[in-house]
C-alpha positions in Angstrom: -2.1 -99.3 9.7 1.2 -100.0 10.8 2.3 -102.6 13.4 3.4 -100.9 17.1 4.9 -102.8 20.5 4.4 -100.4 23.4 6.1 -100.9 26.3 5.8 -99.1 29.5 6.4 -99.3 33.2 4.2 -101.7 35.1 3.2 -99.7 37.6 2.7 -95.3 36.7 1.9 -94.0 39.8 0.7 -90.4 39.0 -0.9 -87.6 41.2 0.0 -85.7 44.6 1.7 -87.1 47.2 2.1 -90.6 45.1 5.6 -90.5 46.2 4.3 -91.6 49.9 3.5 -95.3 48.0 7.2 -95.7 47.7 8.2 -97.5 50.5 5.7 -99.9 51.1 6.4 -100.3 47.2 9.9 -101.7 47.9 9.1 -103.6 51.1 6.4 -105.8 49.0 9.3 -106.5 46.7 11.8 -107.9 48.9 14.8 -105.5 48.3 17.1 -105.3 50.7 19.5 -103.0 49.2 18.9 -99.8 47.9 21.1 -97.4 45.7 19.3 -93.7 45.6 20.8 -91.8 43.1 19.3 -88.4 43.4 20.4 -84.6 42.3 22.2 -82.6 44.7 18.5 -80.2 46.0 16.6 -83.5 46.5 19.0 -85.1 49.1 16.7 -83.8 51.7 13.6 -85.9 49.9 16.1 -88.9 49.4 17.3 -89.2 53.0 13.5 -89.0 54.5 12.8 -91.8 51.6 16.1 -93.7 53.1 15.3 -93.5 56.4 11.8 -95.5 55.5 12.9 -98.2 54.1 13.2 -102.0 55.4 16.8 -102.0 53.8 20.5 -100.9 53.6 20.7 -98.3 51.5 23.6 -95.5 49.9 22.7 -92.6 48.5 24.9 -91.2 45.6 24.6 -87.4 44.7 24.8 -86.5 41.0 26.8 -83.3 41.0 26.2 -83.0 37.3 25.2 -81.7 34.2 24.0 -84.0 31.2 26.2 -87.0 32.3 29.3 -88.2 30.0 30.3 -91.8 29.6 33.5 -91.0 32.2 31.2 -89.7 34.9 28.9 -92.9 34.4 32.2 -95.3 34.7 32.7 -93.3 38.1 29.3 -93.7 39.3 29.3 -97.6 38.1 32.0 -98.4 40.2 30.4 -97.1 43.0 27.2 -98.7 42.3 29.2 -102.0 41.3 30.9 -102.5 45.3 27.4 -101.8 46.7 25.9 -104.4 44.8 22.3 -102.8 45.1 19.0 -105.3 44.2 17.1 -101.9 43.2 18.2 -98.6 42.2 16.0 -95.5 42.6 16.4 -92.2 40.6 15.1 -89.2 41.9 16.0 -85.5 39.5 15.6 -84.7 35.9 16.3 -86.3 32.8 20.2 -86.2 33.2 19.1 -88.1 37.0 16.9 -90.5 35.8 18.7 -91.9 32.3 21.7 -92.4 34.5 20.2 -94.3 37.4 18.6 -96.2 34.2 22.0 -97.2 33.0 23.3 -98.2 36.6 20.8 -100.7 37.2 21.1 -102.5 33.9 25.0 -102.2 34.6 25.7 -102.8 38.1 26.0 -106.4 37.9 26.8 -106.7 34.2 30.1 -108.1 32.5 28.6 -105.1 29.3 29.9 -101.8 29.8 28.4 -98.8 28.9 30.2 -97.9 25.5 29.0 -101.7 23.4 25.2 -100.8 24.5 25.0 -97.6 22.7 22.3 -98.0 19.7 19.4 -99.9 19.7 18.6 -103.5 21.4 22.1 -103.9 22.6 21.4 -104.2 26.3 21.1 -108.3 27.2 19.1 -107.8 29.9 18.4 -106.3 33.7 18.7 -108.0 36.8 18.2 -105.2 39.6 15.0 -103.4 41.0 14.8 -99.9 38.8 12.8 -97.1 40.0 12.2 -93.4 38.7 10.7 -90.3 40.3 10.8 -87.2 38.4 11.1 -83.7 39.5 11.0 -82.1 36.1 8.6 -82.0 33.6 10.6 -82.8 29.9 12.5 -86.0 29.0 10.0 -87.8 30.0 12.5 -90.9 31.2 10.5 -92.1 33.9 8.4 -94.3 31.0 10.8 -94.6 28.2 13.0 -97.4 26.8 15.7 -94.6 26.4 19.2 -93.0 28.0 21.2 -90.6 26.7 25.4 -89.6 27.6 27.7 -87.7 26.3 30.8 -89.0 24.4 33.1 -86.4 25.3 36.1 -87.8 23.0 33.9 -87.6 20.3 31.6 -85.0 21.1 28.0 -87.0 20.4 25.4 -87.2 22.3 25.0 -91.1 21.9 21.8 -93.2 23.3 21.0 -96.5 24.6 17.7 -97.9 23.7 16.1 -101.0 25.4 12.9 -102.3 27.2 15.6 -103.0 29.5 15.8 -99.7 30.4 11.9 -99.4 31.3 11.7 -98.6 35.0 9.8 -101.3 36.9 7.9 -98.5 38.7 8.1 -94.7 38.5 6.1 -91.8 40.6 5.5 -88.7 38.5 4.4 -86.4 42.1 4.0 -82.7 41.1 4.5 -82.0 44.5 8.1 -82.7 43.4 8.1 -79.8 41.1 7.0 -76.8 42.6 10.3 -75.6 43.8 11.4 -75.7 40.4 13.0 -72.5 39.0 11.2 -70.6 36.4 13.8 -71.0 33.7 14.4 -75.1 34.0 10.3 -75.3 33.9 10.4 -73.6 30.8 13.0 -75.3 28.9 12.1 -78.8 30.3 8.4 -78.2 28.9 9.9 -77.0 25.6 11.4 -80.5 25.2 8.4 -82.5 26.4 6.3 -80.4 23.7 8.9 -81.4 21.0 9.0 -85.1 21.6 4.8 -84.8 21.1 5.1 -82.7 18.3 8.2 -84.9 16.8 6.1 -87.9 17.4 2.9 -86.6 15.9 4.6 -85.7 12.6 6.9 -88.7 12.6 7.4 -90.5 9.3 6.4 -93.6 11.4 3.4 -91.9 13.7 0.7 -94.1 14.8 -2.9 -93.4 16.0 -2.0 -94.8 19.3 0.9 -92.7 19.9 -1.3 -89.3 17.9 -3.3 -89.5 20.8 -0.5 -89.5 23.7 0.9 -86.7 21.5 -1.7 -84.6 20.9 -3.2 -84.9 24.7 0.7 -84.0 25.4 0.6 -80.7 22.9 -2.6 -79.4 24.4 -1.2 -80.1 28.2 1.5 -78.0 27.4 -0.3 -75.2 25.7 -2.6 -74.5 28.2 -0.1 -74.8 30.9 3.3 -73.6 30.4 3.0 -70.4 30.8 0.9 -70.4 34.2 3.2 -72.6 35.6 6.1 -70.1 34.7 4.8 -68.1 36.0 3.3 -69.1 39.3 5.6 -72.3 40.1 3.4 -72.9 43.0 0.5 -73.9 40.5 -0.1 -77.3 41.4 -2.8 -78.1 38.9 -0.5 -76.6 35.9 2.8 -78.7 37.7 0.2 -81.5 37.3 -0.8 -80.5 33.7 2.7 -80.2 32.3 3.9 -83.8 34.5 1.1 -85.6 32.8 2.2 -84.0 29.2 6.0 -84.6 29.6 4.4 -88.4 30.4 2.7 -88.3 27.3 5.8 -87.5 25.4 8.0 -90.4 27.5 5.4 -92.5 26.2 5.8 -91.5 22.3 9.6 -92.3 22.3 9.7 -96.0 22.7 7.3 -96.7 19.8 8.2 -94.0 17.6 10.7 -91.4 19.1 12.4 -88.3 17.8 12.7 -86.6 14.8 15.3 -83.8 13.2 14.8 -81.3 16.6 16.4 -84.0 18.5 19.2 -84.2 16.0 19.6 -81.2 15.3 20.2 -80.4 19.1 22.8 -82.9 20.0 25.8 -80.9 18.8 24.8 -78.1 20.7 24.6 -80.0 24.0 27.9 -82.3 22.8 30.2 -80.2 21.5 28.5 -76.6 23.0 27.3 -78.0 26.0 23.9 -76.0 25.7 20.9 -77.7 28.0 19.3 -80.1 26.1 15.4 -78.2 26.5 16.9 -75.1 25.9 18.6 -76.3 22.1 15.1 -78.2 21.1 13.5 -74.9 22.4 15.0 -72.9 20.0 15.4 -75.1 17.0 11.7 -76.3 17.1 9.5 -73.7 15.4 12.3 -73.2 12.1 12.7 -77.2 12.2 8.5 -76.8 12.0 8.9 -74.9 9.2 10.7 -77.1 7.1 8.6 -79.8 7.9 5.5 -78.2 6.8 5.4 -79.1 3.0 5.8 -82.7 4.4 3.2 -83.3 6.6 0.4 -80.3 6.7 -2.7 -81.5 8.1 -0.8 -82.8 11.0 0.6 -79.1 11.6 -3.1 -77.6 10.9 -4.0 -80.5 13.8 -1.1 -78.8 16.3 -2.2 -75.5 15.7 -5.3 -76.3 16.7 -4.0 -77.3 19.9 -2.6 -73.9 20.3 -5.8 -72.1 19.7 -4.5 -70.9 16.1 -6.4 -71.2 12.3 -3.8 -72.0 10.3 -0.4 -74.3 10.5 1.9 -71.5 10.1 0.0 -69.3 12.7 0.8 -72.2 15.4 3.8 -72.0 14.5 4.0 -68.4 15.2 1.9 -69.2 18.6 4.8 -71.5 19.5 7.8 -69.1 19.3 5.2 -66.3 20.9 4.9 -69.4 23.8 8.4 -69.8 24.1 9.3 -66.2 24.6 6.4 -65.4 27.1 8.5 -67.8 29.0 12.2 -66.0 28.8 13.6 -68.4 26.2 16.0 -67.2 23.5 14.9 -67.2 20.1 18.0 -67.6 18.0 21.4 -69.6 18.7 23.2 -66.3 18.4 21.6 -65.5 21.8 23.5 -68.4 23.4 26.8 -67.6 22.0 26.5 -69.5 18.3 27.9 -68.2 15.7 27.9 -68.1 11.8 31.5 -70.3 12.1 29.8 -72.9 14.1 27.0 -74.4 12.0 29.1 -76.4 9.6 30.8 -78.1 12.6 26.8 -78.4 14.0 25.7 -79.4 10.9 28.3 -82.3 10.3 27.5 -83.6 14.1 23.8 -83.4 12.9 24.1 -85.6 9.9 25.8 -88.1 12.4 22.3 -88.7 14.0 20.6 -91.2 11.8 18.4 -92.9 14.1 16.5 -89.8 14.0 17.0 -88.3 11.0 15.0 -91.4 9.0 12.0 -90.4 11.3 11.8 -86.6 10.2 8.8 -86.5 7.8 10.6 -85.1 5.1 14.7 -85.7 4.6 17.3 -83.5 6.0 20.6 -82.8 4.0 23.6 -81.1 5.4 22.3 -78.5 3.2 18.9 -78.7 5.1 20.9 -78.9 8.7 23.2 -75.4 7.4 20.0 -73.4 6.4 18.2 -74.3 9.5 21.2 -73.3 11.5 22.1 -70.0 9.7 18.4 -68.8 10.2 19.1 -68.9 14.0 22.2 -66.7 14.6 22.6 -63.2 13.4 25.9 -62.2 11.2 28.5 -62.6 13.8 31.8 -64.6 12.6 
């Protein structure tokens, strides 16, 4: 068996109304100054959080999409003159991975662009908090943050136990006003980071059993909450398996979806669930030859007999939930994929975990069996 670190918040706070914790939380740890950076429909829930706190405190709104280095720089300033001891993240993935970078930046002589890769980050001195209201990156627990390099197009990461909130509240309370298509998509990427993890080249049975608990969270739930938003035991269901799939990145992370999916969201600017929504059943499909009793073991999750049949149960999934099935659907064409494909290849850090090895070749194939014969 393989060696594995896992590293995770120290505190997970998880269940209804957990959110309530959070200022007695931050009066116990002395801070005194507070950034909140939270997405433009929570500044309600961040200003009632302000109000109760023993401390100065700003409150930035993100007013974007997936963040780019440029709108990070902008936000670092900001976050650099108020000279915060904790920062608290309150949104999606897009929220939380840049409230991530803030805190490990604010006081930093590093900037942003010489921490991209692995174990570049020196080190943290402020307070970092994370509260999701989605269900799908799965940031709240993960050594990982993701921006956009718009001069080159890449989606490019920073990965560190630096980056490990101290704390984070996953409150499905948070979620229920969350609209029908985001819940989907954001569930499509949580199932792909347990799937991607299961069938890693560098899987562990520590991490197969966040995974597979993750899968079958997901199955069962996805569709309900889709459905019926207001669901609080299927918000809880899919918080708990997007956790699960936070908690497979840091040991053993991504695979080929991932990869595959960064040029769509850097260069197409496609959400990031919706790309790894689409890709992951044909990227399955590759995969199979390479790893088949851990396929037979997903299916099972998903109520089906046979590896190919889950796969089948995963696109049905998907589209019971108004997802697109091919790229050409979204506005990609037959003239994109060798641009796609080249970004792809780009993407090692990924590509060695895929259980079996991607080619351009592999990336083109993959990509031509998901638009139609448009130029």
């Amino acid at each position: 068996m393989n060696g594995i670190i896992l590293y995770q918040p120290q505190k997970i706070a998880f269940g209804t109304q957990v959110v309530l914790q959070l200022p007695d939380d931050c009066r116990q740890a002395g801070y005194r100054r507070i950034l909140l950076l939270a997405a433009l429909p929570l500044l309600d829930t961040a200003n009632r959080l302000a109000a109760s706190f023993d401390a100065e405190t700003q409150i930035i709104e993100y007013r974007f999409g997936e963040p780019t280095v440029d709108y990070f720089d902008g936000l670092l300033n900001i976050a650099g003159e108020f000279q915060p001891d904790c920062v608290i993240g309150i949104g999606g993935g897009s929220v939380l991975d840049t409230a991530k970078l803030l805190a490990a930046l604010c006081d930093s002589r590093q900037n942003v662009r010489e921490i991209f890769g692995k174990n570049f980050l020196k080190g943290r001195n402020c307070g970092l908090i994370c509260i999701p209201t989605t269900s799908g990156t799965g940031s709240e627990v993960s050594p990982n943050a993701i921006l956009l390099d718009e001069s080159s197009m890449e989606k490019k990461g920073v990965i560190s136990p630096y980056l490990i909130p101290d704390v984070c509240y996953i409150d499905p309370d948070l979620m229920v006003g969350l609209p029908a298509r985001i819940t989907a998509e954001t569930a499509m990427d949580a199932l792909s980071h347990c799937i991607e993890a299961y069938t890693n080249k560098y899987s562990h049975p520590v991490i197969d059993n966040y995974a597979l608990a993750g899968i079958r969270l997901i199955a069962d739930n996805l569709e309900i909450a889709y459905h019926d938003g207001q669901n609080i035991d299927a918000r809880a269901a899919l918080a708990l398996g997007s956790m699960y799939g936070g908690l497979c990145l840091g040991p053993v992370n991504t695979a080929a979806v991932h990869a595959l999916s960064y040029g769509l969201g850097g260069k197409y600017h496609i959400s990031h669930g919706l790309a790894n929504a689409i890709l992951l059943p044909e990227v399955m499909k590759f995969n199979l030859p390479a790893s088949p009793d851990k396929y037979r073991e997903i299916a099972l999750a998903f109520g089906a007999a046979s590896a190919g049949e889950g796969i089948e149960k995963i696109k049905a999934l998907s589209a019971a939930c108004g997802i697109p099935q091919k790229l050409s659907e979204i506005g990609i064409s037959r003239s994109d994929v060798e641009t796609l494909a080249d970004l792809a290849m780009k993407v090692t850090r990924l590509l060695v975990n895929n259980p079996r090895e991607v080619t351009k070749e592999d990336a083109i194939d993959i990509f031509m069996k998901l638009v139609v014969n448009n130029s």
